[in-house]
C-alpha positions as CSV (number, residue, x, y, z in Angstrom):
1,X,125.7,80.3,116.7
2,X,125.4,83.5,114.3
3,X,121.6,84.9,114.4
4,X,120.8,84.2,110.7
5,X,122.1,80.4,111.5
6,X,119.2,80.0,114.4
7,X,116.8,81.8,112.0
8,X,117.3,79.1,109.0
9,X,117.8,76.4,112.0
10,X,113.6,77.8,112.7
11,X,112.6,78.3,109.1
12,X,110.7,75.0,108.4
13,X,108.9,75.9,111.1
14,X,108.6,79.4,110.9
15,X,107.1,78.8,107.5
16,X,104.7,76.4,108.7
17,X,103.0,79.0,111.5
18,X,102.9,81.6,108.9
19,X,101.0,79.4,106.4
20,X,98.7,78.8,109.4
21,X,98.2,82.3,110.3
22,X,98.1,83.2,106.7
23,X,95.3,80.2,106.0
24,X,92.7,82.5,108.4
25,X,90.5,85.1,106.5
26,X,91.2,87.7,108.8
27,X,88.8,90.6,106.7
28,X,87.5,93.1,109.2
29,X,83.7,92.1,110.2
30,X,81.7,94.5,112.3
31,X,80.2,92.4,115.3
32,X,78.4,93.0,118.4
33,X,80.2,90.2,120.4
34,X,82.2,91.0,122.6
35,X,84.6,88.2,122.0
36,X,85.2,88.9,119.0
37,X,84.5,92.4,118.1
38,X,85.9,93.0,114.8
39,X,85.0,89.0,113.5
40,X,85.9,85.8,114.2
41,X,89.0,85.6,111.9
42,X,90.3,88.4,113.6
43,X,90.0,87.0,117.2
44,X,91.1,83.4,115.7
45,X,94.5,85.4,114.4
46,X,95.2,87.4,117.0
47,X,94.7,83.9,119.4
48,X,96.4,82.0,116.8
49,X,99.9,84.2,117.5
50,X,99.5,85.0,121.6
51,X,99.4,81.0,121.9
52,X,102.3,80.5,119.6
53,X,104.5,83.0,121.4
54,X,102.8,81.1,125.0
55,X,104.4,77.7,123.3
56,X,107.9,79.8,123.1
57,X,107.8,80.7,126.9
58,X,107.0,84.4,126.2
59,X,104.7,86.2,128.7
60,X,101.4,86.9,126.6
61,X,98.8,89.2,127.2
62,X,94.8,89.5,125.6
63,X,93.5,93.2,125.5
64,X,90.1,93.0,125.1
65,X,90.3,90.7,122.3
66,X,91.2,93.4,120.0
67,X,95.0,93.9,120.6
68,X,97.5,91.6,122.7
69,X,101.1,91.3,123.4
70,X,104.3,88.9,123.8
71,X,106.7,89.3,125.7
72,X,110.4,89.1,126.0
73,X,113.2,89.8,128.8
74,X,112.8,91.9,131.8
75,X,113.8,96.1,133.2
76,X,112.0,99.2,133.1
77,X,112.5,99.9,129.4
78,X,110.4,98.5,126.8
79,X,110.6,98.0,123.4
80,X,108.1,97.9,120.9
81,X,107.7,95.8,118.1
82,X,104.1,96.7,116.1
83,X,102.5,94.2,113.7
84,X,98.9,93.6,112.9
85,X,97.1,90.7,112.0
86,X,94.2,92.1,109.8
87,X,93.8,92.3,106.1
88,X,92.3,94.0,103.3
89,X,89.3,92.4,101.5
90,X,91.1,90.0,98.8
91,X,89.0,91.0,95.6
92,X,90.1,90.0,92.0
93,X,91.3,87.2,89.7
94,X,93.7,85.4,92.4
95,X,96.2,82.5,91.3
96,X,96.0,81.0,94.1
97,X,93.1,81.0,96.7
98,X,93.8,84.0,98.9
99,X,94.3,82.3,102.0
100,X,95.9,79.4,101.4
101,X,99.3,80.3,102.5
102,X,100.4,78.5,99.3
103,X,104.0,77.9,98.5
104,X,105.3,78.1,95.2
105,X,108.8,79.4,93.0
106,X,110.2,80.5,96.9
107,X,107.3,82.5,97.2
108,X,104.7,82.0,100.0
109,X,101.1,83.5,98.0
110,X,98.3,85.0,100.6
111,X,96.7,87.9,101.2
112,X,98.7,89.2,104.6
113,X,102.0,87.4,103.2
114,X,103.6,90.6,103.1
115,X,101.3,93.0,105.2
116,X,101.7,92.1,107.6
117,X,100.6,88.7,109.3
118,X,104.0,87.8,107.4
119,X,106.2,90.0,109.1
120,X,104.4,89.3,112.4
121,X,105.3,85.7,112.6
122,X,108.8,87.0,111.4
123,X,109.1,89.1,114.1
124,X,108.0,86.6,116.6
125,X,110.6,84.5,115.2
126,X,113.3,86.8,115.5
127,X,112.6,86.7,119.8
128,X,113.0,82.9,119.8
129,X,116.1,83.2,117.5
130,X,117.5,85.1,120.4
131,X,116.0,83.0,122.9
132,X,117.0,80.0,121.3
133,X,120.5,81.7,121.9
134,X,120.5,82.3,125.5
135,X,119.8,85.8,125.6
136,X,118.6,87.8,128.3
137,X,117.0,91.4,127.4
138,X,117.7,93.6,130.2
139,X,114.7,95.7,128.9
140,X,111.3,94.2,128.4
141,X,110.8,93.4,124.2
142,X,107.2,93.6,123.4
143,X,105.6,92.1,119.8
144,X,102.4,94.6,119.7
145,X,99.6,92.8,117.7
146,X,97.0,94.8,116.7
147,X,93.8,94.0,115.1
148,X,92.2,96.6,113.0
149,X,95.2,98.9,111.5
150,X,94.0,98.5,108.2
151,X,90.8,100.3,108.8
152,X,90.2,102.6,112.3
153,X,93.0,101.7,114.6
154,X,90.8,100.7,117.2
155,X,92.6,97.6,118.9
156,X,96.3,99.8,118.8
157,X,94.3,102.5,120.6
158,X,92.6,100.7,123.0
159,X,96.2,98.9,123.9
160,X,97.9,101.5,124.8
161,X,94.8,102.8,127.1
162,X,95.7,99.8,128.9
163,X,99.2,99.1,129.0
164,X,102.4,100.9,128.8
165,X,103.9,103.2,125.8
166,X,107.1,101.5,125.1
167,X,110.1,103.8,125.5
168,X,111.0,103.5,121.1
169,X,110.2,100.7,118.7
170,X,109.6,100.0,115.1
171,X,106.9,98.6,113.0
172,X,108.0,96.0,110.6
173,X,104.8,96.8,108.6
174,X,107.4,98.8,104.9
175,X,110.5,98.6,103.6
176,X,114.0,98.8,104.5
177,X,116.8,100.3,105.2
178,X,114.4,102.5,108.0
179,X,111.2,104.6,107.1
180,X,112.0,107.7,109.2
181,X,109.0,109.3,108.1
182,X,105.3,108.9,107.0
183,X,102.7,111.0,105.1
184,X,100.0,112.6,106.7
185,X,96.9,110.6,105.8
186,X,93.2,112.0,105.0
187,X,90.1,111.0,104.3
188,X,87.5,113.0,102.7
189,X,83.6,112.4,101.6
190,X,81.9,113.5,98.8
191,X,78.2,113.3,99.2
192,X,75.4,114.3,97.1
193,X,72.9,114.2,94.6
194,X,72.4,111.1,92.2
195,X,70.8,109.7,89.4
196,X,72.7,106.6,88.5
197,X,73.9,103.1,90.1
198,X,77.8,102.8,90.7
199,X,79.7,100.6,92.6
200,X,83.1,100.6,92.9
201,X,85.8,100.1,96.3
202,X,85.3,98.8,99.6
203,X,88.2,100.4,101.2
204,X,90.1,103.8,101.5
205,X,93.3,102.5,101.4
206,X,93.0,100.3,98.5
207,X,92.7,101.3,94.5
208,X,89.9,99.8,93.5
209,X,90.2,97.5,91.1
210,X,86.6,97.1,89.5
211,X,84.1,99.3,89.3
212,X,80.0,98.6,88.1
213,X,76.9,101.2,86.8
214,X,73.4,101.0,85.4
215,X,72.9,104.5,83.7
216,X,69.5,103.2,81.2
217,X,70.5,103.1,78.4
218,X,72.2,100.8,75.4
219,X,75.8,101.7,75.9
220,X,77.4,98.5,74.5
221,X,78.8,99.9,71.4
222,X,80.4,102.9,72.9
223,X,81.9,100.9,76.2
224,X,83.1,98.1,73.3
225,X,85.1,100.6,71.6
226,X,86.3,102.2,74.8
227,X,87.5,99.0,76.0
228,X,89.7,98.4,72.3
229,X,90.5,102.4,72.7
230,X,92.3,102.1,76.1
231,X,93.3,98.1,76.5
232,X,91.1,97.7,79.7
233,X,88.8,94.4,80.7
234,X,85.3,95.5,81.0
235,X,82.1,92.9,80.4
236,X,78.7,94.7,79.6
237,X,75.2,93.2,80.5
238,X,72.7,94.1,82.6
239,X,75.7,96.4,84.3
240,X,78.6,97.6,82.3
241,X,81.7,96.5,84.5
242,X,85.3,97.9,84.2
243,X,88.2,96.1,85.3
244,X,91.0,97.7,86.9
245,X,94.6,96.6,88.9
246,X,94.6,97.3,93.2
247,X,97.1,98.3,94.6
248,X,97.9,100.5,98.3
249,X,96.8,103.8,98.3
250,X,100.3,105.6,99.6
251,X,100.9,105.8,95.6
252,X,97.8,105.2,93.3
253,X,99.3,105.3,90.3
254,X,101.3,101.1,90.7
255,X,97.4,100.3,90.3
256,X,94.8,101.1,87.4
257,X,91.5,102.8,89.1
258,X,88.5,101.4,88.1
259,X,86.2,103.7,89.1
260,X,88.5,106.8,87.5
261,X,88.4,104.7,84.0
262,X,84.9,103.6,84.1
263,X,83.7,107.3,85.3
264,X,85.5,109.0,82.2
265,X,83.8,106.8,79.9
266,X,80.5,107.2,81.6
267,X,81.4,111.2,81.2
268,X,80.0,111.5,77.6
269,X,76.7,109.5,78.1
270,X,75.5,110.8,81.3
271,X,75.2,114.3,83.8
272,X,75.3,112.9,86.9
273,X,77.3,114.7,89.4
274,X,79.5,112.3,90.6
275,X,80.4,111.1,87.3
276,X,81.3,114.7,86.5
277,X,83.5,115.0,89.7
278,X,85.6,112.5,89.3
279,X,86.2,112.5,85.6
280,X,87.0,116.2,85.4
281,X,89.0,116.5,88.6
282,X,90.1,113.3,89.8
283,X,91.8,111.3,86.7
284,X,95.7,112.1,87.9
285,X,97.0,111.4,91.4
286,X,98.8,114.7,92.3
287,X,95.5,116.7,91.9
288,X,98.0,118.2,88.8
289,X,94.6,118.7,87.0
290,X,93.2,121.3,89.1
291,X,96.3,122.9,90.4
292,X,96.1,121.7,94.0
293,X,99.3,119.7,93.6
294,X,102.0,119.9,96.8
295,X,105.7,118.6,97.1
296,X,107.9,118.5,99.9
297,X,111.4,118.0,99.1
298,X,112.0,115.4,101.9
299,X,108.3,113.4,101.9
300,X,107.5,114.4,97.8
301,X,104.1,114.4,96.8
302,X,100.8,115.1,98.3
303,X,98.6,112.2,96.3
304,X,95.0,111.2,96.1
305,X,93.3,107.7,96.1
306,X,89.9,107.8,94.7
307,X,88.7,104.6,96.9
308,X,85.1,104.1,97.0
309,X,81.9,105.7,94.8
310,X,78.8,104.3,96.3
311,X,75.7,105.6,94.2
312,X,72.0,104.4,94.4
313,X,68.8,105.5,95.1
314,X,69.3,109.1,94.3
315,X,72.3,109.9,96.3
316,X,75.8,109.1,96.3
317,X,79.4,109.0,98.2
318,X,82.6,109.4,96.9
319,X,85.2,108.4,99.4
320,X,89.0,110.0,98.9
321,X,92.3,109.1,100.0
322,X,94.9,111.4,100.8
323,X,98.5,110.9,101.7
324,X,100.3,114.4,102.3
325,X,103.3,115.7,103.3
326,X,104.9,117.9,106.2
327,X,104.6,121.9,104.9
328,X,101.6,121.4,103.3
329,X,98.7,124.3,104.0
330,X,96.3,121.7,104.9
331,X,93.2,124.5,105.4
332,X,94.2,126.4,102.3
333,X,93.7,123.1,100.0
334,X,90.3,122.4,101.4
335,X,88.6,125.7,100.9
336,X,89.4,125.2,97.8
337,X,88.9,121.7,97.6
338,X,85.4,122.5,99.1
339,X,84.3,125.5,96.4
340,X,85.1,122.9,93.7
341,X,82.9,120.4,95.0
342,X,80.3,123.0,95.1
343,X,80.6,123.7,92.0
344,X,79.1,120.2,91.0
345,X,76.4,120.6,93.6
346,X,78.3,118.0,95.9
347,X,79.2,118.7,99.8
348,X,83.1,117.8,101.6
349,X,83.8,116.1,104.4
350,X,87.0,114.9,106.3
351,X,86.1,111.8,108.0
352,X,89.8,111.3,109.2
353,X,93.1,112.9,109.4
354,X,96.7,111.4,110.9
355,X,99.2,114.0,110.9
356,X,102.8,113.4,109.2
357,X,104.4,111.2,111.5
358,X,108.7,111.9,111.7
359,X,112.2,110.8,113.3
360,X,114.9,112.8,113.1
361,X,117.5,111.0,110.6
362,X,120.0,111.0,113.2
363,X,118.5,109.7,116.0
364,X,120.2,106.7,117.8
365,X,117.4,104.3,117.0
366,X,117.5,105.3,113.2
367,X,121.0,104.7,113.2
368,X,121.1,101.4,115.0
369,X,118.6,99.9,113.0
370,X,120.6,101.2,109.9
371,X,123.4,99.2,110.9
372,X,121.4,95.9,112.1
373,X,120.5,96.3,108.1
374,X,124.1,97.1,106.9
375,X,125.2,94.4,108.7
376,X,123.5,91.6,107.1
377,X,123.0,92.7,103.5
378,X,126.5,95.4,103.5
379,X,123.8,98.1,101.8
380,X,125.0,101.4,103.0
381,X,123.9,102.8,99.7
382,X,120.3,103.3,99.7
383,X,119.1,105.9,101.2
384,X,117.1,106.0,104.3
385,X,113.1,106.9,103.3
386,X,109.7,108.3,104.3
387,X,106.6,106.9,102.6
388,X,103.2,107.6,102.1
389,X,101.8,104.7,103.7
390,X,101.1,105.0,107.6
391,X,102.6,102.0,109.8
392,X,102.0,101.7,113.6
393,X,105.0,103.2,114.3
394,X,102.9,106.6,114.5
395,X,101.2,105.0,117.2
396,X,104.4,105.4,119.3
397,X,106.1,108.2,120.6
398,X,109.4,107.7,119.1
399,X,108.8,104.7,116.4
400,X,109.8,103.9,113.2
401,X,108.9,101.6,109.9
402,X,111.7,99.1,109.4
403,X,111.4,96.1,106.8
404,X,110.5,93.6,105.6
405,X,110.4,94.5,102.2
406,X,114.0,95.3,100.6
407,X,115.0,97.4,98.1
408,X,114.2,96.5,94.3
409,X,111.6,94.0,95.1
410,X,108.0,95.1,93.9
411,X,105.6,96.5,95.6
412,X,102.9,93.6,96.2
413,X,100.7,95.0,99.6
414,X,97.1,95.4,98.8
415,X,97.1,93.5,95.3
416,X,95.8,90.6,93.9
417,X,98.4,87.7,94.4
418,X,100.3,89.4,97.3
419,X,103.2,87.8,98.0
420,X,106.2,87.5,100.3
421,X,110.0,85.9,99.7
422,X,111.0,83.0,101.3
423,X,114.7,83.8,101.3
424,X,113.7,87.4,102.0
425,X,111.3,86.9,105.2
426,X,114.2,84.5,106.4
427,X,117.1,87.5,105.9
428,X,114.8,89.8,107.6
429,X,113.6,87.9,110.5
430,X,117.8,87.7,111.3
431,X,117.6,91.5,111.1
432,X,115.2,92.1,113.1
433,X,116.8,90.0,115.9
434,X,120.3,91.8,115.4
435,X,118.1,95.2,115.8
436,X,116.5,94.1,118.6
437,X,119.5,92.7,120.4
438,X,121.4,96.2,119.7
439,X,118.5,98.4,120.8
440,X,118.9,96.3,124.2
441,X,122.4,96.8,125.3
């Protein structure tokens, strides 16, 4: 039988493991147990997929209960398939409960339907598909499951301490045709003085998509207005709460920042510092304002997520997001950067930096998995990519991004009613097997 026949042969049940992965509030929870270091969900999902690849007949292995690995076929090689198994908190107005795996219109609704517990049952599916077929991998095929690639990378890094780098893989974590290349990623502090309460963000990944102050004073005329002025959902009480759209931080502007909007109102009622910052510096993406914007020709912008403002008790932090490009003068933009924080009283910090991650365009496993893509959807139009988002494939020494999300479909990672298609997770799972079964021959 033809891969994609096996796939759709699997895809009842395929469907039904992903619901059940997808039905586990895998949010990252800081614990001192051992057994479960990053929460329970997170132990329960990584479990939850070593024992269905174990019911397959793949070889499984438990890294410290923060990474693990199934795996497939037999040699020296290895090839690496990277997913993860964690999610990003699901805030907002959700149509359906956020982990319910539900199924509706030939859409499965969860947060982690598309990023990237998803794709990881996908990819697990596309093994049996080829086990299912008889084939023998003369290199060893490993699904990589890591735990905490949403927030420090922990689990991916203490995985590879312990077991081998595979030779090339690909993180099916994007889109497709192939993601050849990734943005540097940064994230900056701002800390200081201040004399109001703000809440807005939990992560820096993620536009945040409400934001709260108390600033003492009867603003409910002004915020009423500014509400009718703009078109935004804001409710004012004892806090006055502003109501934006999440969505990933590799491009800011598919979401509406909350904190941004509510800041620039707050701008003409109060002098607090932060408020300043952000509303004078930080209200376009492409840091156009102040005349720090970059480009590259081949990666494009250099953006900025403004993720998290945490203000109380006389002191606040304003947590950035930065997604850059290669040729950037990294240094140069943070002196400046730094003087105009200074300005405002306020002190920087980079708290993390991933360097551009990049494949040549012509290597041989760019160009196979181009074709494992060619061949089942006969796109050789669109044009291989880089992103701003960061994948696990910059965990590997030669790795790429490859799928699941095709081209023309929106952009749903990170927001409120993330989704993934049925017919499209099916088509892809096929790919993935055809890739896989190419990169081994």
């Amino acid at each position: 039988m033809e891969i994609l026949e096996v796939v759709k042969k699997n895809q009842e049940e395929m469907i039904k493991d992903m619901q059940g992965l997808l039905r586990i509030d895998s949010t990252l929870v800081e614990s001192e147990d051992p057994e479960a270091p990053f929460g329970r969900g997170i132990r329960e999902s990584l479990d939850y997929v070593l024992a269905l690849g174990e019911k397959m007949g793949f070889r499984t292995k438990n890294v410290a209960n923060v990474a693990g690995h199934i795996e497939y076929g037999s040699g020296e090689g290895i090839i690496g398939i990277l997913c993860h198994v964690d999610v990003v908190p699901a805030q907002g107005n959700w149509t359906f409960p956020p982990f319910s795996g539900t199924v509706s219109g030939g859409r499965i609704y969860s947060r982690g339907a598309s990023d990237d517990k998803g794709p990881t049952i996908a990819a697990l599916y596309a093994l049996k598909a080829l086990k299912d077929m008889g084939f023998q991998p003369k290199k060893r095929i490993r699904l990589i499951i890591g735990t905490d690639e949403e927030s420090h990378w922990r689990g991916i890094k203490k995985y590879f301490q312990e077991c081998e780098m595979p030779d090339l893989g690909f993180s099916p974590d994007a889109d497709f045709p192939v993601i050849y290349g990734e943005k540097g990623i940064m994230s900056i502090d701002i800390t200081g003085p201040s004399g109001i309460f703000f809440q807005a963000g939990e992560r820096y990944n993620v536009v945040p998509d409400e934001a709260r102050a108390q600033v003492g004073k009867d603003l409910k005329d002004a915020f009423l207005a500014y509400l009718e002025e703009t078109g935004l959902k804001g409710e004012y009480g004892e806090e006055i709460r502003l109501f934006g759209k999440a969505a990933h931080a590799m491009e800011p502007d598919h979401g509406v920042n909350a904190m941004v909007k509510l800041c620039e109102f707050l701008r003409k009622h109060t002098n607090d510092s932060f408020v300043s910052f952000v509303s004078e510096n930080l209200t376009d993406s492409r840091f156009r304002k102040i005349g720090l914007a970059f480009s590259d020709p081949e990666m494009k912008d250099l953006t900025v997520n403004a993720a998290l403002l945490k203000c109380e008790n006389g002191a606040g932090r304003l947590g950035l997001n930065l997604r850059y490009p290669i040729n950037w003068d990294k240094e140069k933009f943070l002196k400046e950067f730094e003087e105009i924080a200074g300005r405002y009283g306020l002190e920087m910090k980079v708290v993390g930096d991933q360097p551009p991650h990049y494949v040549d365009k012509e290597d041989e496993l760019v160009k196979i998995l181009h074709q494992a893509y060619i061949h089942y959807t006969g796109d050789d139009e669109t044009p291989l990519l880089t992103i701003g988002g960061g994948t696990y494939a910059r965990a590997l020494k030669k790795g790429v991004a490859f799928g699941p999300k095709f081209p023309n479909r929106e952009e749903v990672a990170h927001q409120v009613d993330e989704y993934i298609e049925i017919e499209d997770i099916v088509l892809a799972t096929a790919i993935i097997a055809k890739a896989v079964l190419d990169l081994t021959k």
